[in-house]
N, C-alpha and C positions, 0 to 999 in steps of 0.2 A: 787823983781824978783820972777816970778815962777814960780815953781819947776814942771820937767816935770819926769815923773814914766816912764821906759823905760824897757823891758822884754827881756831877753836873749833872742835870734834864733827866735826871731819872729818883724816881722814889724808891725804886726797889734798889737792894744790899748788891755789893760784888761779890760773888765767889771766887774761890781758888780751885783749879784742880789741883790737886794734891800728887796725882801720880805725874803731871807733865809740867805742872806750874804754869799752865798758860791761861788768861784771866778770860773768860768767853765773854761775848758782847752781851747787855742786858735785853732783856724783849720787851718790844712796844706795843701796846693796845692798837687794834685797829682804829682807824679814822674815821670818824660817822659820813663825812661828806663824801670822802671817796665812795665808804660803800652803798649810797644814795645815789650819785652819778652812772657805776654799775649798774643797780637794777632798774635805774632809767633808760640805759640804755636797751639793754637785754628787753625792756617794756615795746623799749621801738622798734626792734629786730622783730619779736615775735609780728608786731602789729605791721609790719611791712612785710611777712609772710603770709597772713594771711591776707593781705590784700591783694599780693601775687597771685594765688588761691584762686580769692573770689574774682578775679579778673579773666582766668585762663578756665574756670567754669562755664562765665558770662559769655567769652568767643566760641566757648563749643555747643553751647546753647544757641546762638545767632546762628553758628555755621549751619549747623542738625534744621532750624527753622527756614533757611535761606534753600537750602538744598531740596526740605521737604518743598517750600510756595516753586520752588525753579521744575522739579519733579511733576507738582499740579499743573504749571505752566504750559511743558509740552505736551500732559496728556489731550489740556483742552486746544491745543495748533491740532494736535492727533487728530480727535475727533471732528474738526471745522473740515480738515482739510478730507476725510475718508468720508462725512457725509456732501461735500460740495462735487465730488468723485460720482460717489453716487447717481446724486439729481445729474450732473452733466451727462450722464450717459443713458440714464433713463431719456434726456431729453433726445441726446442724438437718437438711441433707439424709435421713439416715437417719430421721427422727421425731420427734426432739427437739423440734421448733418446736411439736407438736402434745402433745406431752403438757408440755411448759411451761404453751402457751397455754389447757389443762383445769387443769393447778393451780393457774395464776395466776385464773382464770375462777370455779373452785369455792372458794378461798380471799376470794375480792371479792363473789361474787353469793350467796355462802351468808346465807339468812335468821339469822342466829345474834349473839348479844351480839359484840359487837370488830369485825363485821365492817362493810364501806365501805356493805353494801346497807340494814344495817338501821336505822341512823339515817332514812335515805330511806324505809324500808317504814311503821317507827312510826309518821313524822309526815310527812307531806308539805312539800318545802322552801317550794313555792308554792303557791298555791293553784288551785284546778284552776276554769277558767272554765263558769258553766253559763248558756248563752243560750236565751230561750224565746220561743218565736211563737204566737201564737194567732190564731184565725180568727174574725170579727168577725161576725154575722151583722146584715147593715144593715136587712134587712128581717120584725122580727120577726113585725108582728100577721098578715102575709100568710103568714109561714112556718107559724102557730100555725092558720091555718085551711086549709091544706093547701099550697100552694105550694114550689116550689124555692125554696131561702136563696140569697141572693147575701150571698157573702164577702169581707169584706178581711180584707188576712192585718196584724196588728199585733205589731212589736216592733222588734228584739230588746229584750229585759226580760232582764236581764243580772244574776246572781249570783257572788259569790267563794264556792267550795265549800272549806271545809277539812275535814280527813280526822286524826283521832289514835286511838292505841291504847292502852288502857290494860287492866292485869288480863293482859298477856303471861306464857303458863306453855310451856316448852318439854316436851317426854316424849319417854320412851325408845325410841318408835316412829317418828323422825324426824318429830313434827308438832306443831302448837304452837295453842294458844287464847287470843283472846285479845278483848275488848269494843271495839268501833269505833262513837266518835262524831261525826258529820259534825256541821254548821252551816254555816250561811248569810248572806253579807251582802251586802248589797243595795249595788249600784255605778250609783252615779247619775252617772259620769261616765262610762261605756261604753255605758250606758243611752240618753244624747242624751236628745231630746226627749220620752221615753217614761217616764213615773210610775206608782207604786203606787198612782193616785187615779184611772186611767184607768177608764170606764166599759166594759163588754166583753159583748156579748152570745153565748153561747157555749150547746152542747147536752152534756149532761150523759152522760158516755159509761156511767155505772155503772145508774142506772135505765132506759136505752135498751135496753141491751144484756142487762139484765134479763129485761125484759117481752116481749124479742124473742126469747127463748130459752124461754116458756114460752105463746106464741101459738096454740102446737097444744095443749095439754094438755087433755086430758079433763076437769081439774076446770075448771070454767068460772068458778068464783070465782078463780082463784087470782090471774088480771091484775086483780082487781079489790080483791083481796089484799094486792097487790102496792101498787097505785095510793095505796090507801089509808096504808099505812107509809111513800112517799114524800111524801105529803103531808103528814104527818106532820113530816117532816123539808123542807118548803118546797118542794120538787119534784113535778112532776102531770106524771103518766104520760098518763093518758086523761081523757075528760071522763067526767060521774060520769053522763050517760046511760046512755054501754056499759057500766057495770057495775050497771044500773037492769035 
């Protein structure tokens, strides 16, 4: 009888190589499930490509649509804003500039409560500078017995003026009333070297202009009238010969 060689897990025969003796492995039929799972997979690769595909068309299609309505967008700001350009300046051409520029003028400069002028009318923001010079007369006893004065002129003697209104009453006839109190103060750093303790030789313009004004007058007392009530009040007219 003879003997037949039989291989676990396989149907096919073993060979020999003959020139090396060394027994080679048999070969196995492919798997059906394996190769089922492959083309399942390879099925989902493709079909997740092209889904990346139709995805990255779909954003360049949105982007191209977004860009074109954002494009329409500013043409139509363009044209609102080139024809509002337009009419605005056809209007000022026609007149418009000048009757804006009367209500915006009569709405700011009107003296009235609310308005920009009158905070500034009431009270003064600054105060208003008052500078003074006087004329010095160096030579008086020569002046007091007849002679020309020789003058220096001294200052500036320098004040802050403020300006407030109180007692404001507006009426029905477009006009308003109202108490204004100034004051004075005294700025010794605009001033310089010039003080309130400066000595000043100076002619008295109010008893001057007096006595000069009643030189002709028929009563012949009257310059001596006259003379008499400034002296009175530390001022001398004439000497009290001419009225002897």
């Amino acid at each position: 009888m003879e003997e037949t060689k039989k291989t676990s897990g396989y149907d096919n025969e073993a060979f020999v190589n003959s020139q090396e003796g060394v027994e080679s492995p048999p070969k196995s039929s492919p798997n059906p499930e394996v190769l089922l799972s492959v083309s399942h997979l390879q099925q989902q690769k493709q079909h997740s490509t092209e889904q990346q595909q139709r995805a990255k068309s779909k954003t360049k299609e949105h982007s191209r649509t977004h860009e074109s309505q954002r494009l329409s967008g500013c043409h139509i700001c363009l044209l609102l804003s080139s024809s509002l350009t337009i009419l605005f300046s056809v209007a000022m051409l026609a007149g418009g500039f000048w009757k804006m520029f009367d209500a915006i003028m009569k709405s700011q400069m009107e003296v009235r409560e609310g308005s920009m002028s009158f905070d500034i009318w009431k009270t003064t923001p600054f105060p208003l500078i008052l500078n003074l010079y006087v004329w010095n007369i160096t030579n008086q006893k020569e002046f007091l017995n007849g002679e020309k004065p020789v003058l220096q002129e001294c200052g500036p003697y320098v004040w802050r003026e403020y300006h407030d209104k109180k007692g404001i009453e507006f009426h029905s006839n477009n006009t308003v009333t109202y108490l204004q109190q100034r004051w004075w103060i005294w700025d010794e750093e605009l001033s310089g070297e010039n003080s309130l303790d400066d000595m000043v030789f100076a002619m008295n313009p109010v008893p001057l202009s007096s006595t000069w004004s009643v030189r002709h007058n028929p009563f012949t007392a009257m310059p001596c009238f006259l003379n008499d009530a400034f002296n009175r009040m530390g001022e001398e007219v004439s000497s009290e010969d001419d009225c002897e």
